[in-house]
C-alpha positions in Angstrom: 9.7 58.1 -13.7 12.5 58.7 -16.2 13.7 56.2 -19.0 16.4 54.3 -16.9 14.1 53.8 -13.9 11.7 52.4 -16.1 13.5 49.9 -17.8 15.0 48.5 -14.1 11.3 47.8 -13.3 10.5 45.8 -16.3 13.7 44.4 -15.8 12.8 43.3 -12.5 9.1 42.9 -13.5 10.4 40.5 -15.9 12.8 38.6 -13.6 9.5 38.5 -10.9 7.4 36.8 -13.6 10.1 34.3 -14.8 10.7 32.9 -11.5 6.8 32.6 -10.7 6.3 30.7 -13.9 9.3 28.4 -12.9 7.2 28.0 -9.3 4.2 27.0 -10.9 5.6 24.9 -12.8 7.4 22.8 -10.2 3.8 22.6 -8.6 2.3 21.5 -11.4 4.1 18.3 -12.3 2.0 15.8 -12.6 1.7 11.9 -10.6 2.5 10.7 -14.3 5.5 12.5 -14.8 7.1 12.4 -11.1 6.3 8.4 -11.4 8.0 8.3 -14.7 10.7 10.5 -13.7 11.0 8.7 -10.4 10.9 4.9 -11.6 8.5 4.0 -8.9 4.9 4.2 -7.8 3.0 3.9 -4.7 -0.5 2.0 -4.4 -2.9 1.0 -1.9 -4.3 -2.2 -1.2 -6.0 -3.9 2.2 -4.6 -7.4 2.2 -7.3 -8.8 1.1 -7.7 -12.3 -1.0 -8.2 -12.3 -3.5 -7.5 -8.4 -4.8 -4.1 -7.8 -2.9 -2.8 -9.1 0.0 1.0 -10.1 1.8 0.7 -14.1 0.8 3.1 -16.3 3.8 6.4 -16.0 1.9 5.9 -11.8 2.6 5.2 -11.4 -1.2 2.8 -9.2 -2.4 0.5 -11.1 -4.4 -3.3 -10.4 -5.9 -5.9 -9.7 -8.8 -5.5 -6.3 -8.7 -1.7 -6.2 -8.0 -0.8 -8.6 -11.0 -2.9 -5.8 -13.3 -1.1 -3.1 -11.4 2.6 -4.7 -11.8 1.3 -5.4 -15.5 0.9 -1.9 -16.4 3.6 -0.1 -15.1 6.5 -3.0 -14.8 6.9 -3.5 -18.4 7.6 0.2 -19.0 10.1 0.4 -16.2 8.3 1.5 -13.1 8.4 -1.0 -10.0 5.5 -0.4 -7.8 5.5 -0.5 -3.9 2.1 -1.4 -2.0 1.1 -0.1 0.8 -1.7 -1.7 3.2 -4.6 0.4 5.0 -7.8 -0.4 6.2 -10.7 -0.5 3.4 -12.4 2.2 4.5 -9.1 4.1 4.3 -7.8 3.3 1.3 -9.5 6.3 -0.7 -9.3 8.8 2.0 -5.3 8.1 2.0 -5.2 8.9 -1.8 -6.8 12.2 -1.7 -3.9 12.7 1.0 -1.6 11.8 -1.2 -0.5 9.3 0.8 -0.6 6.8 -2.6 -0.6 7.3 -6.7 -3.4 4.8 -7.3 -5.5 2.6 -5.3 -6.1 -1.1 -6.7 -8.3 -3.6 -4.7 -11.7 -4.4 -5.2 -13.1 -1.1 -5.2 -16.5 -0.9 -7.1 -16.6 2.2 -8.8 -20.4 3.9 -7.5 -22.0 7.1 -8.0 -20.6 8.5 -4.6 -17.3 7.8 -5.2 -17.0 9.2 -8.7 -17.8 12.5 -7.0 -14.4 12.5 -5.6 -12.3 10.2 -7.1 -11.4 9.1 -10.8 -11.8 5.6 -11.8 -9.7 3.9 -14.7 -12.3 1.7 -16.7 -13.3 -1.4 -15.7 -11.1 -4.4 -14.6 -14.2 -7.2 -13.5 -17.8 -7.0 -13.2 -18.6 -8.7 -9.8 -21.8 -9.5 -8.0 -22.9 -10.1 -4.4 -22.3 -13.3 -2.5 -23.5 -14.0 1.0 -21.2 -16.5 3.4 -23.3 -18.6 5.9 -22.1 -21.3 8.6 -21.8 -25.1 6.5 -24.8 -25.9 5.5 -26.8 -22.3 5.8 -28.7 -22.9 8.9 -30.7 -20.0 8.4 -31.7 -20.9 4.9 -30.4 -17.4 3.5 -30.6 -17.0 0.0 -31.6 -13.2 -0.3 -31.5 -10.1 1.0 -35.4 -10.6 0.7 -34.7 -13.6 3.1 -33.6 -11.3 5.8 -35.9 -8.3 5.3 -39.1 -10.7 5.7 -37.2 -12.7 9.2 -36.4 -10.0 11.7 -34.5 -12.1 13.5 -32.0 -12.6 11.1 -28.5 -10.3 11.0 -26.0 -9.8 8.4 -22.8 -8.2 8.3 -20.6 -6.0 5.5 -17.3 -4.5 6.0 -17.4 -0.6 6.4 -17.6 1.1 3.0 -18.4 -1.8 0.6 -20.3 -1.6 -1.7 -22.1 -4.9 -0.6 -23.0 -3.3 2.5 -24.2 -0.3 0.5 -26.6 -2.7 -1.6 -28.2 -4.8 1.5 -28.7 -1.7 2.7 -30.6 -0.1 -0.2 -32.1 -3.4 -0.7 -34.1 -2.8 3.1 -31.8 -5.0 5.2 -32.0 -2.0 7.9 -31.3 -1.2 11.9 -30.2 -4.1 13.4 -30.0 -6.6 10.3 -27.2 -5.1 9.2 -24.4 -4.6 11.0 -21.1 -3.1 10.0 -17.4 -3.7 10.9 -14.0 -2.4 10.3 -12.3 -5.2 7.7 -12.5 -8.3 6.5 -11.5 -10.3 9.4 -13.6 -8.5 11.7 -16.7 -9.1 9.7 -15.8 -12.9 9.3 -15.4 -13.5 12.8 -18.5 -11.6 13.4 -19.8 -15.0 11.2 -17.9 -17.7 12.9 -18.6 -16.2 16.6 -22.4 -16.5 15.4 -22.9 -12.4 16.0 -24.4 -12.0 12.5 -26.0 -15.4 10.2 -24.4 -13.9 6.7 -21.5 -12.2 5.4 -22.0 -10.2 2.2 -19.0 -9.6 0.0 -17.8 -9.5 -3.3 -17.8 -12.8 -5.4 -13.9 -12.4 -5.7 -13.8 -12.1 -1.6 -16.3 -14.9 -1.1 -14.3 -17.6 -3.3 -10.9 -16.5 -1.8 -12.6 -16.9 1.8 -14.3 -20.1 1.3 -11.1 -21.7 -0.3 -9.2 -20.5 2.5 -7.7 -23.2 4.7 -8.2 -21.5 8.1 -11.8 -21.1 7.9 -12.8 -22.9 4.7 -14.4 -25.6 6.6 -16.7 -23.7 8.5 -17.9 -21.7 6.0 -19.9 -21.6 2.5 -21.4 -19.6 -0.2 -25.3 -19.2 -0.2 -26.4 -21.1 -3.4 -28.8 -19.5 -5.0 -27.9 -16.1 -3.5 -30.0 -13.0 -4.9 -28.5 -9.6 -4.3 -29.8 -6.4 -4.6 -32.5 -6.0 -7.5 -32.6 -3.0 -9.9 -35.3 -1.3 -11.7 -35.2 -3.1 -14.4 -35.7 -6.4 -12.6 -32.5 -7.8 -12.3 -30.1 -8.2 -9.8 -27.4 -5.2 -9.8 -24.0 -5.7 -11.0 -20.8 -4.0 -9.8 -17.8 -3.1 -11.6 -14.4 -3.0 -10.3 -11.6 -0.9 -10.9 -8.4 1.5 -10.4 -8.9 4.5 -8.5 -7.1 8.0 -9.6 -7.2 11.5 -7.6 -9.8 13.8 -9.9 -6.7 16.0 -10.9 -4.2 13.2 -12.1 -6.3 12.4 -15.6 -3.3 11.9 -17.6 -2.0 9.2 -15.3 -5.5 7.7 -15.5 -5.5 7.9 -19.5 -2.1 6.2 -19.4 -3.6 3.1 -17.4 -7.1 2.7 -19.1 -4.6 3.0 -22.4 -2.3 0.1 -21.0 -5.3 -1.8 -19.6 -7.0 -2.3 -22.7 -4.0 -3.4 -24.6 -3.9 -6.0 -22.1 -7.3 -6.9 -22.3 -6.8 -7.3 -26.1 -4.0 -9.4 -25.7 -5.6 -12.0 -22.9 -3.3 -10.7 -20.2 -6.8 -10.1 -18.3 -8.0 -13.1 -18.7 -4.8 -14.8 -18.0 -4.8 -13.2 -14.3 -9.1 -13.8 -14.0 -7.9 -17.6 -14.3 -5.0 -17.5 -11.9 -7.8 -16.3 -9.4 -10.5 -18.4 -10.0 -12.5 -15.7 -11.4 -15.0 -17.4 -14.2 -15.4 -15.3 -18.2 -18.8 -14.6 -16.7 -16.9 -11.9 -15.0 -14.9 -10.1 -17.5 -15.8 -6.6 -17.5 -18.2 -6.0 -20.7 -16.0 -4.5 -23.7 -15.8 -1.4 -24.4 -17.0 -0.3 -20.9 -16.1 3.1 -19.6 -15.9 4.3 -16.3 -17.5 7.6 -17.3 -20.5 5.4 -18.6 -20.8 3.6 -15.1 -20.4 6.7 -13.2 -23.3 8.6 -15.0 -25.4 4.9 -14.9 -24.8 3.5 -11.3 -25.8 4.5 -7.6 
């Protein structure tokens, strides 16, 4: 190959590399900097009280959306919701189908496997919902392991369901459906004697004023008990693809100004959720992941 040949290869050469590097590095914008870029952000919720849900006058209200709105609005990104199915919410962010998910997801060993959670936004424990009056006398999962006859119900995917069952509510006792409403009117139709949700989801559904009066929380309710001896507590948070840390780091960085400056607690209140249930201080996700089931 002679001198001028060579030099119109690694001239081309050259060219062939510079436009690779400008492909990669279209492909490698991040969620963070196309939502910044873009003024907007998509997130998934399942219209579901109290965590996010389309309230009668067709706005989107919720826990978890007025944390959502609180991050991003103030910085100049408006976010759109977009309502799935529980059960479908993650699935549709590995899709891409959303940035973040936001509503009552408890962040569990399983899921930290394929998802990243920001830190935590509410500790929650499990509440049972009986018929007025708890006919059945429920007020543990013990309750129903030692009565055969007794059935309860969990939406598919909680984390609820996920407890009664590691609790040994098994077979039969447990049975699970596709959403909220499906798993209440498994209740109210008498198909199951107990409900177990989240605390948030309980208090939302018993306040309700379609089905409010014919339903209650089990008081005393015992949940799921841990190694230690005491009942297991969940913690609640945003969810993040595994590959989109630096839009993760952003929210946990946002979320915990706003804990320091009682925005948190501000929107807790507005949802009846009690101090009891602030997520502890200092809290990481990384720290529940390596700790919890």
């Amino acid at each position: 190959m002679n001198v001028s040949v060579r030099k119109i290869a690694a001239f081309v050469a050259s060219g062939a590399l510079a436009c690779l590097s400008m492909v990669v590095t279209a492909h490698a914008e991040s969620a963070k900097d196309r939502i910044f870029s873009e003024k907007t952000l998509t997130a998934g919720i399942h219209n579901g009280k109290p965590w996010g849900y389309i309230a009668a006058d067709g706005k989107v209200e919720g826990f978890n959306v007025d944390i959502v709105r609180a991050v991003f609005e103030p910085v100049g990104v408006k976010v759109h919701f977009v309502v799935g199915d529980f059960g479908s919410l993650i699935p549709g962010l590995i899709a891409n189908r959303f940035d973040l998910v936001d509503d009552s997801v408890v962040i569990t060993r399983e899921r930290c496997k394929i998802v990243s959670f920001g830190d935590p936004e509410l500790t929650s424990v499990d509440a049972l919902l009986v018929k007025k009056g708890n006919p059945k006398n429920i007020h543990s999962y013990g309750d129903v392991i030692r009565n055969a006859a007794l059935k309860i119900g969990g939406s598919r995917g909680s984390q609820q369901a996920k407890n009664a069952d590691i609790a040994g509510v098994k077979g039969e006792q447990l049975q699970l459906f596709q959403n909220t409403e499906s798993t209440i009117s498994a209740l109210l139709s008498g198909r199951v004697d107990g409900i177990t949700f989240t605390s948030g989801t309980a208090n939302a559904l018993v306040a309700s004023p379609q089905i409010g009066a014919s339903i209650e929380r089990a008081k005393p309710f015992t949940g799921r008990i841990g190694p230690d001896g005491k009942p297991v507590v969940s913690y609640v948070a945003t969810v993040f693809r595994l590959d989109e840390a630096d839009l993760r780091d952003f929210y946990d960085k946002r979320l915990a100004q706003l804990k320091a400056d009682g925005t948190i607690a501000k929107i807790m209140a507005r949802y009846g959720f009690s101090p009891d249930e602030k997520a502890p201080g200092g809290l990481t996700s990384a720290e529940v992941c390596s700790a919890t089931d």
